[in-house]
Steps between C-alpha positions, in 0.01 A plus 500: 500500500526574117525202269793489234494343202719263605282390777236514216721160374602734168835339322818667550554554117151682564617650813806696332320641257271646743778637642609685206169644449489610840168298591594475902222364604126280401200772468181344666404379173811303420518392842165361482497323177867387447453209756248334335539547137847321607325213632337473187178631631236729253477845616239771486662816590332848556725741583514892333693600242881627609553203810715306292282238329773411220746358721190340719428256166836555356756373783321163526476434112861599467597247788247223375663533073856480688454138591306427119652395164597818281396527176117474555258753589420445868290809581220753382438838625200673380510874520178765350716727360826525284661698793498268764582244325807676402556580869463132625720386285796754544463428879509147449825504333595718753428241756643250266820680497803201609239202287505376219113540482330701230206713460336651178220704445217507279237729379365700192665787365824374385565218255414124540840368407736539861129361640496214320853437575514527876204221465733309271815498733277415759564791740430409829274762576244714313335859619188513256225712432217289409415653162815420341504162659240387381582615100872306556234221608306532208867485299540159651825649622500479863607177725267540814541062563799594796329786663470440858465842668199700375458848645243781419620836611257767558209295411265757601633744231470193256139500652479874410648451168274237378797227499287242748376289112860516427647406846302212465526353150889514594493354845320242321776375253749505837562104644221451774789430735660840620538757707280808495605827698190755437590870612292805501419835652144431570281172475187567328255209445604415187857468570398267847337262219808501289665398787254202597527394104873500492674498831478165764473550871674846471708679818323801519700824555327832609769777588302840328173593749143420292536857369670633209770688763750640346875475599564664815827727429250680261381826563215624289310832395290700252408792342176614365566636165305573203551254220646704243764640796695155562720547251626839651467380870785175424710781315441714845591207718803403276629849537429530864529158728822362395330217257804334434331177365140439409242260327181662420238306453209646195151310444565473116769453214383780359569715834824328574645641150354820565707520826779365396533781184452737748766450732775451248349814338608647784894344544335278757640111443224243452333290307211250547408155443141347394347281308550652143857507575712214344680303732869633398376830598347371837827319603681859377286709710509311816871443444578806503263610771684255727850643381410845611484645123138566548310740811163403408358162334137578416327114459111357491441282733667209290804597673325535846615145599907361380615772519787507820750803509668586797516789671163621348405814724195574284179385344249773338165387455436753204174349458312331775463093393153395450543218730600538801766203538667673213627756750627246724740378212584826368592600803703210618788566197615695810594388833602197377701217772412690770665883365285800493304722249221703426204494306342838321164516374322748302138485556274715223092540616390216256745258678385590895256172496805290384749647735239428769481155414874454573525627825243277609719186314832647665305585842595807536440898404782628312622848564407757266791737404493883436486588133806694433464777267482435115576715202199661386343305225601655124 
């Protein structure tokens, strides 16, 4: 028999809006960690991206600040990228929806000064991305004495990222006396030692196999293409398969703007987000992605993780990822809570080795498409 939230011992408040956002019933992941992080327990989670991991951490915080003072800052959420943090915090309010219970975030790109005031009115919980934290730190800005809840989200990208210094300089300035709720795709060494450092007799919870698997409503395949022919194979695609909404996922900045010139060149709606682009124009693009206003959103892989749009049908790997997990969060923007999607990649001869290396991660061999026919090159 499948749990409910309810049975879960979620808060009616909680349980309404759940009903409003049409959650009907705990993923393995939530089901799994909800229990204990209730009780109070610290939680190492590994479960992939796309099985619901927000409201995993998210419904037990929310229930735990209900029953605390308001005005103080009660929880910290450390995200790697500006994107998820973003994310976490718009489905926390979400969640929130019916409390009085409120949730900033913070990260770089946009001015300090609504930053230092959610720390000032003592917002009861903070998404952060630990660069940004740590300069409101160095402001002497921040009031970290109340925070009770500590939780690292994807702390194997923070791994990737080179946050781990950061991760634990803040964790560091936290009371000793908290809760910790750890979750991540994978757990590499270094993230099992952050874990011994900072978390205390942890409830382990395993729902993704060892491998990096990918979601299972996915269906995946390539085409061998030359490199200089990818640009006129998506156009082909977009033209013929009935494309109606795509993220395509380039290896560089440079590439991304490339592709994204292109298409509106060619009365084709997108844009793209990466690192060079200011934050305003980030939140824009994915905006109006999500709205429908765009058919393609060409990214780096900055945007590979928080990044959740619904009814995704398709990710293009324009350039294979150089490591091979990469693909596993590209790919899971789509077939997200269980929905399906499909995954295109476009494999030139220099990337064979690397494509290779990701059907070994993902287990599997992944079809290899017929080429359609291209225009002849000018």
């Amino acid at each position: 028999m499948t749990a409910t939230f309810d049975a879960l011992g979620v808060q009616p408040v909680l349980l309404r809006a759940l009903r409003d956002l049409n959650f009907t019933e705990p993923t393995p992941v939530q089901e799994a960690a909800i229990p204990p992080a209730l009780e109070g327990r610290d939680v190492l989670a590994s479960a992939q991206t796309g099985t619901g991991k927000t409201a995993a951490f998210g419904l037990p915080i929310l229930q735990k600040v209900l029953a605390l003072p308001r005005g103080r800052t009660h929880v910290l959420i450390l995200a790697p990228t500006r994107e998820l943090a973003a994310q976490i915090c718009q489905h926390l309010q979400a969640m929130a929806r019916g409390t009085d219970i409120r949730v900033a975030a913070i990260f770089g790109g946009v001015g300090f000064r609504p930053q230092i005031t959610a720390f000032a009115r003592g917002t009861e919980i903070i998404v952060a991305c630990p660069g940004r934290l740590l300069d409101l730190m160095a402001q002497k800005v921040t009031r970290l004495g109340d925070i009770s809840i500590f939780v690292l989200d994807e702390a194997d990208r923070m791994l990737d990222m080179g946050f781990l210094p950061n991760v634990r300089r803040i964790a560091a300035a936290l009371p000793a006396k908290r809760q910790t709720l750890f979750f991540s795709a994978t757990v590499a060494p270094e993230i099992e030692k952050l874990s011994r450092e900072l978390l205390h007799d942890p409830v382990r919870v395993a729902t993704a196999p060892p491998k990096a698997t990918t979601a299972e409503g996915i269906t995946h395949r390539a085409y061998t293409v030359d490199q200089n022919r990818k640009t006129e194979l998506l156009m082909k695609l977009l033209e013929d398969n009935g494309i109606y909404s795509a993220i395509a996922f380039t290896r560089t900045k440079a590439r991304a703007n490339r592709l994204a010139l292109h298409l509106e060149k060619h009365r084709i709606a997108a844009d793209r987000i990466h690192g060079d682009r200011s934050q305003a124009q980030r939140t824009r693009a994915l905006d109006q992605f999500k709205r429908g206003k765009l058919r393609v959103l060409v990214a780096t892989d900055v945007a590979a993780r928080g990044i959740d749009v619904h009814e995704l049908g398709h990710v293009v790997n324009f350039d294979v990822p150089m490591v091979p997990a990469d693909y596993v969060h590209r790919v899971g923007r789509t077939a997200r809570a269980q929905a399906t999607g499909e995954a295109i990649t476009f494999v030139s001869r220099e990337e064979e080795p690397l494509f290779r290396d990701i059907e070994k991660v993902v287990g599997r061999r992944i079809d290899r498409a017929k080429l359609p026919v291209l225009p002849s090159p000018n």
